[in-house]
N, C-alpha and C positions, 0 to 999 in steps of 0.2 A: 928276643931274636938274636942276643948275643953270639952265641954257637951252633947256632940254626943253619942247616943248609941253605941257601936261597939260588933260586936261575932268574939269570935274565934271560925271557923271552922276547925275540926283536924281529918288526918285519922292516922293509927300509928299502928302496927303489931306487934313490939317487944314493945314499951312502952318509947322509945327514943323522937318520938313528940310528945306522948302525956305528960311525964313532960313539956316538954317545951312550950305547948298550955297551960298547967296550970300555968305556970309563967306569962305568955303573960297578961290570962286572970287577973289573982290577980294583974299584977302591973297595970294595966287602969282600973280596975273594969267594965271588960268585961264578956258578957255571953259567955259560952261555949258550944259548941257542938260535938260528935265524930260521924261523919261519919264512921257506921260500915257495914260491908260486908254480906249482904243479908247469904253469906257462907264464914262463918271466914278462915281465911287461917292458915293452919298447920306448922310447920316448913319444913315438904318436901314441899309446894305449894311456900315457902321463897327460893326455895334453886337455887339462880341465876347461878350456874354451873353447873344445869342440866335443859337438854335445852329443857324437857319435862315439867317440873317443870311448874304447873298453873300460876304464873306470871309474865315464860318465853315466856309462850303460851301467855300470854296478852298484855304482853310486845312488843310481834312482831305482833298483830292483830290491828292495826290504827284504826278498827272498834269497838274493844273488850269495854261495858261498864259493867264492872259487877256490879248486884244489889244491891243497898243499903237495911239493914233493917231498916225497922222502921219509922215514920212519919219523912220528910223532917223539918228543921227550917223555919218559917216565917221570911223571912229576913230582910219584909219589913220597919219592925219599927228601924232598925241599917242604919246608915249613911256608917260606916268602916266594912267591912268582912275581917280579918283576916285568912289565909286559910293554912294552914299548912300540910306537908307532906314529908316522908322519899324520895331520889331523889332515881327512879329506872333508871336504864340504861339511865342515864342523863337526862331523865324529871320528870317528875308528874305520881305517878300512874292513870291508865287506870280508876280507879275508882274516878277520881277526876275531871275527864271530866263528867262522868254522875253526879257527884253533879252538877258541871255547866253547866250543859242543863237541869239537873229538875227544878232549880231556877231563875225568872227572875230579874237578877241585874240592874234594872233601879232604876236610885238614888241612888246607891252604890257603893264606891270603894271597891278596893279588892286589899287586901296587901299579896303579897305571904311570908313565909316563910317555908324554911326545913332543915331535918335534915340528912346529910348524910357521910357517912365512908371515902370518899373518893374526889365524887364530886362538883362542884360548881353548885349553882339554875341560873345563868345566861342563862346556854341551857333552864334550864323548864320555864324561866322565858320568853324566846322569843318563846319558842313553844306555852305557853299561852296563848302571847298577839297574834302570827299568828292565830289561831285554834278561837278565840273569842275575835274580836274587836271593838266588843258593847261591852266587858265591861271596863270599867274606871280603868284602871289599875295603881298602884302605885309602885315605887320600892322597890323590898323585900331583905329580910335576907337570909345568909344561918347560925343556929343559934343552932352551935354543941357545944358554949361554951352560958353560962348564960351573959347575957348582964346586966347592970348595970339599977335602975330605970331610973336614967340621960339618957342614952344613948338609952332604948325602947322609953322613950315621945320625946329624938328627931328625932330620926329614924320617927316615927310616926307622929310628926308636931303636939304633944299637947304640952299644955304650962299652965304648972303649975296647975297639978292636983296633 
């Protein structure tokens, strides 16, 4: 992955992953991308204890993908997809399954990482690789504190960038 292209792809509500997709991308001199919500979500659509709340409704829908806006990334020129995201109710938000059904990840890995209050990404982490096993999956981060440049290129398997 030396001289490999790589994107961080990032969704982020409060602004918790998206610093941390901005770090990602500055320490590997990675493009970036944010996967945003066709319809932004409010702070009531955020509020996980109430269980009317839009992303508790989404949350409990297996089927739920809500819309992204805006043109998808061409992924196909990156080798590494970096995919980041705050853990809801122990996985990946519902909208991070429609990123990976809009895009075809052949030829790409995809390294998860997220960010969350309380959680571990090992549930999101096997929910992902069950739900989509075409794609080439790497092991991710859960990455509530900043990681050191040493310790992102080795997590990541670069060497000496």
């Amino acid at each position: 992955m030396n001289s490999k292209k790589i994107l961080v792809v990032y969704f982020s509500c409060t602004g918790t992953t998206k610093a941390v997709a901005e770090r990602l991308a500055a320490t590997v001199g990675a493009d970036l991308y944010e996967i945003r919500p066709e319809q932004p979500y409010s702070a009531a659509d955020l509020n996980w204890n109430d269980k009317q709340s839009r992303s508790s409704v989404e949350m409990r829908d297996p089927s739920s993908r809500p819309a992204i806006a805006g043109k998808l990334p061409d992924i196909k020129p990156y080798e590494t997809v970096l995919l980041g995201f705050p853990v809801w109710w122990y996985v990946a938000p519902t909208i991070i399954n429609t990123f990976l059904e809009e895009c075809d990840f052949v030829g790409q890995t995809v390294i998860p990482f997220a960010t969350s209050g309380s959680s571990g990404i090992a549930p999101c982490e096997k929910n992902l690789r069950a739900s989509y096993p075409q794609i080439h999956w790497k092991e991710g981060k859960l990455l509530n504190r900043p990681l050191s440049k040493e310790a992102v290129l080795e997590w990541l398997g670069i060497k000496g960038k």
